[in-house]
C-alpha positions as CSV (number, residue, x, y, z in Angstrom):
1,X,-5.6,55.0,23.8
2,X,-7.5,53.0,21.3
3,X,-9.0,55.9,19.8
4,X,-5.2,57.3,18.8
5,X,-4.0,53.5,18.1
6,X,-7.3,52.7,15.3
7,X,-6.4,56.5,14.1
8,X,-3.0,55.7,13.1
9,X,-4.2,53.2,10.8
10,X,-5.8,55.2,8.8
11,X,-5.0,57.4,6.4
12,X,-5.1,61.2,6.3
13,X,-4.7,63.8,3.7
14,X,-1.9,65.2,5.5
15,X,1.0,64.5,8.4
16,X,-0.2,65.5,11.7
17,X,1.5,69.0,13.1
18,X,2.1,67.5,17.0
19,X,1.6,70.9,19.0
20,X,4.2,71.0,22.6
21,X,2.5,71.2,25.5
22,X,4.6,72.0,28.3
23,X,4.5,69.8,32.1
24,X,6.8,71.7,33.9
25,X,8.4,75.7,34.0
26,X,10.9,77.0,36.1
27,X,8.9,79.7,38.3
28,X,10.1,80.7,41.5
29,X,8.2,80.0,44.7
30,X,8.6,81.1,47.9
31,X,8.9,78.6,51.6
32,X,6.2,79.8,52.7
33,X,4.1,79.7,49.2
34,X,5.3,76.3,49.2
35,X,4.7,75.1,52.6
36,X,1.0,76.5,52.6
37,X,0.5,74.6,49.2
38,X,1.7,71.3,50.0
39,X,-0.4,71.3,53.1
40,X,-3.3,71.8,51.1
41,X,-2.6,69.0,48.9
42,X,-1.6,66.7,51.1
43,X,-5.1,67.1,52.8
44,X,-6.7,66.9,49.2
45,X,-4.8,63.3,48.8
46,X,-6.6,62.2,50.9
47,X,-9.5,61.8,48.5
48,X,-7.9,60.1,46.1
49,X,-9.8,57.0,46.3
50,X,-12.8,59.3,44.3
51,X,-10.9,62.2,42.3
52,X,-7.9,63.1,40.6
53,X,-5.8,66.0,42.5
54,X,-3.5,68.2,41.0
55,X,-1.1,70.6,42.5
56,X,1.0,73.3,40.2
57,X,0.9,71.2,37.0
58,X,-0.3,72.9,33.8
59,X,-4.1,72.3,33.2
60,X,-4.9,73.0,29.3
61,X,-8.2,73.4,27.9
62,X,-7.7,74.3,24.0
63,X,-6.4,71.5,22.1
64,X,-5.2,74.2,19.4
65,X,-3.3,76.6,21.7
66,X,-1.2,75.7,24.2
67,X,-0.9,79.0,25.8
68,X,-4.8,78.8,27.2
69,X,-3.3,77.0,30.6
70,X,-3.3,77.6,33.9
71,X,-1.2,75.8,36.7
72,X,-3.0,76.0,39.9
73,X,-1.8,75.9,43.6
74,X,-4.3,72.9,43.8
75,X,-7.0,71.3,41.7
76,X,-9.3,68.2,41.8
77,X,-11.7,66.4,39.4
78,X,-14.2,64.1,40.9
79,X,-15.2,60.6,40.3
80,X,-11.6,59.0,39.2
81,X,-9.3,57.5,41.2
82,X,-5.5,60.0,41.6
83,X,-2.8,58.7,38.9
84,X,0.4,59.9,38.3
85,X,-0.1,62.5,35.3
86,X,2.5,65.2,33.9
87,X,0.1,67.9,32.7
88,X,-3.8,67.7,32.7
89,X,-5.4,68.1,29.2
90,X,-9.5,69.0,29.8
91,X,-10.2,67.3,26.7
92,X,-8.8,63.9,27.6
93,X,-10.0,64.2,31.3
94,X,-12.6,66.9,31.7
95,X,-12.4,70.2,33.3
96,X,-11.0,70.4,36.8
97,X,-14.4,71.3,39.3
98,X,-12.4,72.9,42.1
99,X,-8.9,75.0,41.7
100,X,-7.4,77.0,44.5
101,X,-4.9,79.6,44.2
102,X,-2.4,81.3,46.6
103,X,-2.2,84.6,46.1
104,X,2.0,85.8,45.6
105,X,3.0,88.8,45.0
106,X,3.1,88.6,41.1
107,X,-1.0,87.8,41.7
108,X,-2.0,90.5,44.0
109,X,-1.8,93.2,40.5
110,X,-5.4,93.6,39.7
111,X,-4.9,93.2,36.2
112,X,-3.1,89.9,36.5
113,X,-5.7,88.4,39.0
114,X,-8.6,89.6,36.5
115,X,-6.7,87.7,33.5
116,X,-6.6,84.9,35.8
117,X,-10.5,84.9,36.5
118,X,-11.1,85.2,33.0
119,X,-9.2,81.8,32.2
120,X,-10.3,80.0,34.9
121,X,-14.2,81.1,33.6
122,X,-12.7,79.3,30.1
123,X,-11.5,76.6,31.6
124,X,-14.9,75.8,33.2
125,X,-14.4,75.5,37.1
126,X,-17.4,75.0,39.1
127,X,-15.5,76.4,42.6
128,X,-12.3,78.8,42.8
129,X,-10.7,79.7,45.8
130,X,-8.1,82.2,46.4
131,X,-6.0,82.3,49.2
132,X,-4.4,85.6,50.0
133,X,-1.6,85.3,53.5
134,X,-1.2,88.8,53.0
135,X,-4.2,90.2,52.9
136,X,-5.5,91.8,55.6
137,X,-7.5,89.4,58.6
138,X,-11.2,89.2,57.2
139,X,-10.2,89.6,53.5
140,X,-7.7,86.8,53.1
141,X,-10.3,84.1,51.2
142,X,-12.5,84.9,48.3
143,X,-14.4,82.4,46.1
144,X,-16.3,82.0,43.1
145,X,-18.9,79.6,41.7
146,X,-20.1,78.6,38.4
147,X,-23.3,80.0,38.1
148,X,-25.9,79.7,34.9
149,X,-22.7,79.7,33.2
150,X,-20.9,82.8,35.0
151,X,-18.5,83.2,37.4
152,X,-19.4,85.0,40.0
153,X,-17.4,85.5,43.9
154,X,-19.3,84.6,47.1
155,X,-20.0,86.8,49.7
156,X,-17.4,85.5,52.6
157,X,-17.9,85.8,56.6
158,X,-15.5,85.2,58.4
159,X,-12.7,83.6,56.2
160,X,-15.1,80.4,56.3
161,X,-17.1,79.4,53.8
162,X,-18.5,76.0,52.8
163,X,-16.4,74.2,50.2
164,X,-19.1,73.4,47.8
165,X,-17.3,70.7,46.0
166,X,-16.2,68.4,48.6
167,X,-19.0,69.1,50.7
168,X,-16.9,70.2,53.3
169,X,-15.7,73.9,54.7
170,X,-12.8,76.0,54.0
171,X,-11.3,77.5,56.8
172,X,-8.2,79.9,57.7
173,X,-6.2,78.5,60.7
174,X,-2.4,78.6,62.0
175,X,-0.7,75.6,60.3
176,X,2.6,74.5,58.9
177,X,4.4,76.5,60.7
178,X,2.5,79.9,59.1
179,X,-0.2,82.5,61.4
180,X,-2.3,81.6,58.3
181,X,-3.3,78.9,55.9
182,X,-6.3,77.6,54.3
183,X,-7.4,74.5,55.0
184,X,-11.0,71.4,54.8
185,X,-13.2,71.0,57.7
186,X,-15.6,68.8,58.3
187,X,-17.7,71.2,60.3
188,X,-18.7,74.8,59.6
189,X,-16.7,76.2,62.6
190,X,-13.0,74.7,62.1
191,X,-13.6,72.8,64.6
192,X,-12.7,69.5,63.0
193,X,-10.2,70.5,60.4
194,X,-10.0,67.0,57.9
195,X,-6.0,65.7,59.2
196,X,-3.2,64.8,57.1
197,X,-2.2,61.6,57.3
198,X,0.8,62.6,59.9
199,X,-2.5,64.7,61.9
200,X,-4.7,61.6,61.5
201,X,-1.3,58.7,62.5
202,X,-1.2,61.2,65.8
203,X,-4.3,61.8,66.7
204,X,-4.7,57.5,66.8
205,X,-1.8,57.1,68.8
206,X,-2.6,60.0,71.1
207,X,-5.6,58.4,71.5
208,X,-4.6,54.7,72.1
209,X,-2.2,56.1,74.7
210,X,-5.5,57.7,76.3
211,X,-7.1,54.5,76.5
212,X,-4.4,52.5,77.8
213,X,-3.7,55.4,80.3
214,X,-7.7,54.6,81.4
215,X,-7.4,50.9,81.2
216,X,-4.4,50.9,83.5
217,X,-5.8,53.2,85.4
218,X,-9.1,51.3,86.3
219,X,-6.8,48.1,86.9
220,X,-4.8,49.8,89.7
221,X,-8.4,50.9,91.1
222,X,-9.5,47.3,91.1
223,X,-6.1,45.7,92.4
224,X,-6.3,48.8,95.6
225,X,-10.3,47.6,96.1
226,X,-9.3,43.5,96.2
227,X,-6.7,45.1,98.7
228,X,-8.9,46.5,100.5
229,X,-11.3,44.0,100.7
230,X,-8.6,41.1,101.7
231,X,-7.2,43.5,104.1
């Protein structure tokens, strides 16, 4: 960056101290943990064209302590275009406005889920979504907004609830294989969940095979009336 370039040309009273900050950890996951969470961000990718998405990386918001992080099942910031990134750093690219968490086991201790609300109030989130497959029907998605600078959960009727971020809906529905997962829709039922890329590739040729079904169809119908007609 130019900033760190023109800064190295200067001089200082002292060397720098570089302080680590970690891009990966080795921390189990479950299949199904996984296979929820890489549906969801395969559905987020395709915004990338307007924000930056995220998916377990570590997202730091003190420049002084590296420990104040949090890696998320899925996060996005709005208003840049996705790039490949190793960790996300709040004060080089601003504070993530939607995160999303599936709940494990290690999450479901209530002291370990309130440590986590209190970083992500630090870190600054306007939306946070938790995802619980284990939880029973009706109590398997909470959320919180940023409000006058609290964080605060929703009230949630019937595991939908509008995704305030995207402008969109969040939704539980059987996918990837699982009775449960969370997932974007464009409409406040479910109705129109927002498709993969594989969902959306389908969905086109399902639908040109419709249309040449109807075309050929209607030419069959017009070939049996100029039968008729001649006949």
């Amino acid at each position: 960056m130019q900033h760190a370039a023109l800064a190295r040309r200067l001089r200082h009273v002292r060397a720098p101290s570089p302080l680590h900050f970690p891009e990966e950890a080795l921390v189990p996951e479950t299949k199904r943990h996984l296979e929820i969470r890489t549906l969801l961000y395969v559905v987020l990718k395709t915004f990338a064209d307007r924000a930056s998405i995220g998916s377990d990386q570590f997202v730091y918001w003190s420049a002084s302590d590296p420990s104040r992080c949090l890696a998320p099942d899925a996060f996005v910031r709005l208003g840049t275009p996705d790039t490949p990134f190793g960790s996300w750093k709040t004060w080089e690219r601003g504070a993530p406005e939607l995160a999303v968490e599936i709940v494990s086991e290690h999450d479901s201790d209530p002291q370990t889920w309130a440590d986590k609300l209190r970083k992500y109030h630090e870190l600054g989130v306007l939306e946070l979504v938790a995802f619980d497959p284990d939880a029973a029907s009706g109590e398997r998605l909470r959320v919180w907004d940023r409000i006058d600078d609290d964080l605060i959960e929703r009230v949630v009727e019937g595991e939908r609830s509008p995704c305030t971020v995207l402008n969109l809906h969040w939704v539980i529905v059987p996918a990837a294989g699982q009775p449960a997962a969370l997932r974007l829709a464009r409409t406040p039922d479910g109705a129109e969940l927002v498709p993969t890329p594989e969902e959306a590739e389908r969905r086109r040729a399902e639908a040109e095979q419709a249309a040449r079904a109807t075309a050929e169809r209607r030419v069959a119908e017009l070939e049996a009336e100029l039968r008729r007609r001649g006949g």
